[in-house]
C-alpha positions in Angstrom: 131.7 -54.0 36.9 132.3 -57.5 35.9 134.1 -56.6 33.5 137.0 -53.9 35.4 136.9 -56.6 37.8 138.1 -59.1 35.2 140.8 -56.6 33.8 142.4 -55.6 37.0 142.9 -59.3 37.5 143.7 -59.9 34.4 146.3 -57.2 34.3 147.5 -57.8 38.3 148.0 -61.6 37.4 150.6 -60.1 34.0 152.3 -57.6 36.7 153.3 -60.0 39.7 153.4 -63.8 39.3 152.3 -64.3 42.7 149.2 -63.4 42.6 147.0 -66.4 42.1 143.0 -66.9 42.0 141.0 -70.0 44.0 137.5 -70.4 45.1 134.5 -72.8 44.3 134.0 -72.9 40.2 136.1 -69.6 39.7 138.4 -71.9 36.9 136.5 -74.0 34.1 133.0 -71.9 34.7 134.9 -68.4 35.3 132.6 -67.9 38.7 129.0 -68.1 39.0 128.9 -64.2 37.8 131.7 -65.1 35.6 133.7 -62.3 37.1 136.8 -64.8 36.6 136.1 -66.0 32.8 139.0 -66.6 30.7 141.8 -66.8 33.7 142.5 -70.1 34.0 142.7 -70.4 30.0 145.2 -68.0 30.7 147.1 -68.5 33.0 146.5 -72.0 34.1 145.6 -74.2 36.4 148.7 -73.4 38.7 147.6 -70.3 39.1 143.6 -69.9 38.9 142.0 -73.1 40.2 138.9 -74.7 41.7 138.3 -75.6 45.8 136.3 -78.2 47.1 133.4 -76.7 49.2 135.1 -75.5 51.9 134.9 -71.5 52.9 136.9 -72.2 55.8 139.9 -74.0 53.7 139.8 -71.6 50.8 140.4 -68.9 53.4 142.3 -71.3 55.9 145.0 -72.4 52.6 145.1 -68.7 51.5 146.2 -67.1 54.5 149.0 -69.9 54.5 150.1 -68.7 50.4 150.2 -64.6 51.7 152.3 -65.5 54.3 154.5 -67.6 52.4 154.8 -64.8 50.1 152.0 -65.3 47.2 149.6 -63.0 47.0 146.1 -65.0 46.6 142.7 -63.4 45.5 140.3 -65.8 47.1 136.4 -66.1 46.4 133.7 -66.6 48.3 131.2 -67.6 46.4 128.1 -65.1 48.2 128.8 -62.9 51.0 126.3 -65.4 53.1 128.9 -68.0 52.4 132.2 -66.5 54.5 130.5 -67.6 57.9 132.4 -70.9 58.2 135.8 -69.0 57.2 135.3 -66.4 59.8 137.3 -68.1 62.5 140.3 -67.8 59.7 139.7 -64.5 59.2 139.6 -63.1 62.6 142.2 -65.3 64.2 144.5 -65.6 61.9 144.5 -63.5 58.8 143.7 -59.9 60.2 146.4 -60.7 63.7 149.4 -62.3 61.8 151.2 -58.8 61.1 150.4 -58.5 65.1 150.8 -62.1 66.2 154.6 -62.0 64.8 156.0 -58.9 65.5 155.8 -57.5 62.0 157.8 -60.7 60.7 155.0 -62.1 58.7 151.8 -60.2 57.0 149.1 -61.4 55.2 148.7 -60.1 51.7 145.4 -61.1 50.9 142.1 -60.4 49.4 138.6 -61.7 49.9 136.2 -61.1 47.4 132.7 -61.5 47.8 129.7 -60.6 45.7 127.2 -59.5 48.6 123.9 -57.4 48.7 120.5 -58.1 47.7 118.0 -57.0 44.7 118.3 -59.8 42.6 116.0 -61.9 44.6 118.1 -64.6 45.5 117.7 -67.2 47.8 118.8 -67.8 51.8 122.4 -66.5 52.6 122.6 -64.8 49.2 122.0 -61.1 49.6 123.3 -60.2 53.5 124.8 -56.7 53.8 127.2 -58.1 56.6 129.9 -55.4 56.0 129.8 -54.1 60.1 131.0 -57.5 60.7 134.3 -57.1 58.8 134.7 -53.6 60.1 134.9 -54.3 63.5 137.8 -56.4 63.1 141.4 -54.9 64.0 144.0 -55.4 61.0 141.4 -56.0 58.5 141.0 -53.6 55.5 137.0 -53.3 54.0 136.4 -51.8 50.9 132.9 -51.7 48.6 132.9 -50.1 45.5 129.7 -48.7 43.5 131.0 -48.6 40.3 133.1 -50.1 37.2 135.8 -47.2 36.9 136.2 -47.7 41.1 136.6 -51.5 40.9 139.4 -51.7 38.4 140.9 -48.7 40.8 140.2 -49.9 44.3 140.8 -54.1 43.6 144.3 -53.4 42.2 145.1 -51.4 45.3 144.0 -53.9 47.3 146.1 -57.0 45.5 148.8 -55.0 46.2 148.6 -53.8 49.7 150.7 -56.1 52.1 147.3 -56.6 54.7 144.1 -58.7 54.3 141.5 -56.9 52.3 138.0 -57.8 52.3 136.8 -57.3 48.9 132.7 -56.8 48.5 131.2 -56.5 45.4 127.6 -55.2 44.8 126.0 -58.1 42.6 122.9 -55.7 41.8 125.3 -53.6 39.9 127.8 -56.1 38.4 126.2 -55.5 35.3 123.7 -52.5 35.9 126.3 -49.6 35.3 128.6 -48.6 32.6 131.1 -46.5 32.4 135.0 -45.9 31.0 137.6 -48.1 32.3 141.1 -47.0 31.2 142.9 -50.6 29.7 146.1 -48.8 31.5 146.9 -49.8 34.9 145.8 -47.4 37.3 144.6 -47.7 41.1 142.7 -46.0 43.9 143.8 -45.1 47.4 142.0 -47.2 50.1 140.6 -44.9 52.7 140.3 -42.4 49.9 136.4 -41.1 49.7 134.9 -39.6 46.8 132.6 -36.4 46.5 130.4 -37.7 43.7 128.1 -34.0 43.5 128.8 -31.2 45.5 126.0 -29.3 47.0 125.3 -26.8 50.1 122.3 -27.7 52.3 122.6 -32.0 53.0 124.8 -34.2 52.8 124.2 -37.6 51.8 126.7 -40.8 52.7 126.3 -44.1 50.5 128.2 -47.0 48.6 127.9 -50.0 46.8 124.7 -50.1 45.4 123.0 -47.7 47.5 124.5 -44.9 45.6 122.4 -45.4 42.9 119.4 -45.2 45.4 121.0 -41.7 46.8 121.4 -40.6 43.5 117.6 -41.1 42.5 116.4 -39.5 45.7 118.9 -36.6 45.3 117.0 -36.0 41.7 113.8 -35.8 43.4 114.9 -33.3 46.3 116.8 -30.7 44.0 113.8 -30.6 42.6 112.5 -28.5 45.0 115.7 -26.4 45.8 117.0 -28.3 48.1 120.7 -28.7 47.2 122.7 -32.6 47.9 126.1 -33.1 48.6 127.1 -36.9 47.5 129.5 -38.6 49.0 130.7 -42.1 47.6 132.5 -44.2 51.1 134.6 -46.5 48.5 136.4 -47.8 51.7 134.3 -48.6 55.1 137.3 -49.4 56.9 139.7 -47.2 56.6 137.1 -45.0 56.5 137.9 -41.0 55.4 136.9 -38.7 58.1 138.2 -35.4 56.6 135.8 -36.3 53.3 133.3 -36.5 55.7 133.9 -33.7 58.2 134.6 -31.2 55.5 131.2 -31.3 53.7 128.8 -31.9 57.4 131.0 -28.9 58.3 129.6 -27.2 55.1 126.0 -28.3 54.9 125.2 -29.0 58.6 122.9 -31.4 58.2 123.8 -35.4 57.4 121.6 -38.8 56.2 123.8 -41.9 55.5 122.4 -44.7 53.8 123.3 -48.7 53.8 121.7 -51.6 53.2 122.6 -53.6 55.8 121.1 -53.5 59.6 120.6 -50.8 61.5 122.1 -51.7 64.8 125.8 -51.4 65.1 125.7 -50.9 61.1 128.4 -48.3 59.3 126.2 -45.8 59.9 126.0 -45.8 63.3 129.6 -45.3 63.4 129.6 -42.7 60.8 127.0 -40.7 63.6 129.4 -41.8 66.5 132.3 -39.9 64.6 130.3 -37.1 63.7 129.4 -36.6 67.3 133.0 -36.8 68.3 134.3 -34.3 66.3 131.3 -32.2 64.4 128.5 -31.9 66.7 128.2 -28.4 67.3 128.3 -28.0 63.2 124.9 -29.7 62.8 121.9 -28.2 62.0 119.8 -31.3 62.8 120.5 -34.9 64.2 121.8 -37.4 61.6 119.2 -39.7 59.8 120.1 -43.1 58.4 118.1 -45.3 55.7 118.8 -48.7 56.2 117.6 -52.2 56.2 116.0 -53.9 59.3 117.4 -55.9 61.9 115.8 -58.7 60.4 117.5 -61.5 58.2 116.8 -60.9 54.6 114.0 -61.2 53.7 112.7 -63.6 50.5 112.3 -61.9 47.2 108.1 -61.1 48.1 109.5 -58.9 50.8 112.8 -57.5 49.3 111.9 -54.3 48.2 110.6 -53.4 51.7 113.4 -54.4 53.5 115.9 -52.4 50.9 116.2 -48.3 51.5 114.6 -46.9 48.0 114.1 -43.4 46.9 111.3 -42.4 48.7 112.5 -43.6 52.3 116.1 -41.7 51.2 113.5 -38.9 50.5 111.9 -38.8 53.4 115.2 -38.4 55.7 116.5 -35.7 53.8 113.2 -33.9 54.2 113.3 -34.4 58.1 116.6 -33.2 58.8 116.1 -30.3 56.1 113.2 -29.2 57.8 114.4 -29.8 61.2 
């Protein structure tokens, strides 16, 4: 994933010369995941440089370049990091399309690496997604895998509204797969059907789709048959994806790693409810973490949904 990551900004920086890169060490040191290596080299100082430490003027000075007409790729350095830049966020970046009429808009992207598993320290593996979501004007997409990246980051340079750009750190350099060197992109909002299957369907991204994935090998095991689902994008989120296969399986468990209350998935049940209800064969279960802060490494694999919790849930509403 580092890697896609690095070629789509590679290749987006070539396309448009407006598209510039800033954040804390993303310039001489390439990032602290090195996600950014080689840019600056590139394409210079003018156009890939390092911040002071300051989440609230990285954001604050890149809200002022997208309306101006750049098109800046900001980093934050860990998702636990944006806190100080949320005030720019809400109040300014996702309300300036709104605030002036459609005169100005905001073409920017966040990035952040966020999630936990790699037993990092305070404010460096929070699943804060739901925070980002419930924000009118703001775009939230999490990919799971390399091939998606390349796809969904290039969309999201492009689009002409704020995208907040979270990137799983457990997998940055976890999973493998093809990446086409030709330009190509991903809808936002666009779901993907990962594995078809006829009895439950299972709701995941980011790095818990590797989790699904291992718990969906267990189940089929014995006979019982997963639907996958892949989110991509958390806001816009795709209802038809999701309506069409709980329609077909009548039965639903959505996992995320952030905290339970008021997390994706409790929206995911609310929209289910709405429109879906009487196609269920059992309530919907979700596998997520606590509503705890994070805990320290001794304690992280407890707090993060694993197999046999993911197991467990499909069981229950299989057996319902």
């Amino acid at each position: 994933m580092v890697d896609a990551i690095n070629l789509a900004l590679k290749q987006e920086m070539k396309r448009d010369k407006n598209v510039i890169l800033l954040g804390e060490d993303v310039g001489k040191e390439g990032g602290v995941f090195r996600v950014t290596a080689g840019l600056q080299k590139l394409y210079g100082k003018d156009r890939v440089y390092d911040t002071p430490l300051s989440e609230n003027g990285i954001v604050g000075t890149s809200i002022g370049m997208a309306v101006r007409g750049l098109r800046p790729v900001a980093e934050i350095q860990f998702s636990g990091f944006v806190y100080p830049a949320f005030q720019q966020i809400v109040s300014h970046a996702s309300r300036i399309r709104n605030r002036s009429r459609g005169r100005f808009n905001c073409p920017l992207v966040i990035r952040m690496p966020y999630s936990g598993g790699i037993r990092a320290l305070e404010h460096h593996s929070e699943s804060m997604e739901s925070l980002f979501m419930h924000i009118p004007g703001l775009k939230v997409v999490i990919p799971s895998n390399p091939y998606d990246a390349k796809g969904l980051l290039t969309s999201a340079i492009r689009d002409d509204d704020p995208v907040i750009f979270m990137e799983p750190k457990r997998v940055y350099r976890a999973i493998k797969n093809e990446v086409p060197e030709d330009d190509y992109t991903i809808p936002i909002g666009k779901a993907k059907v990962v594995k078809e299957g006829n009895n439950v369907t299972i709701i995941a991204y980011g790095a818990m789709l590797r989790e699904a994935q291992k718990a969906i090998d267990a189940v089929e095991k014995e006979n019982v048959s997963c639907e996958l689902i892949d989110l991509r994008t958390i806001k816009p989120m795709d209802n038809e994806t999701i309506f069409n296969s709980v329609k077909k399986t009548g039965r639903c468990v959505i996992v995320h790693e952030g905290p339970r209350t008021g997390g994706v998935g409790a929206e995911i049940i609310a929209r289910i409810n709405d429109h879906m209800l009487l196609e269920l064969e059992a309530p919907v279960e979700r596998v997520t973490g606590f509503d705890t802060v994070f805990p320290y490494f001794q304690n992280e694999n407890h707090y993060l949904p694993e197999e046999h919790r993911i197991v467990n849930a499909i069981k229950k509403v299989v057996e319902f």
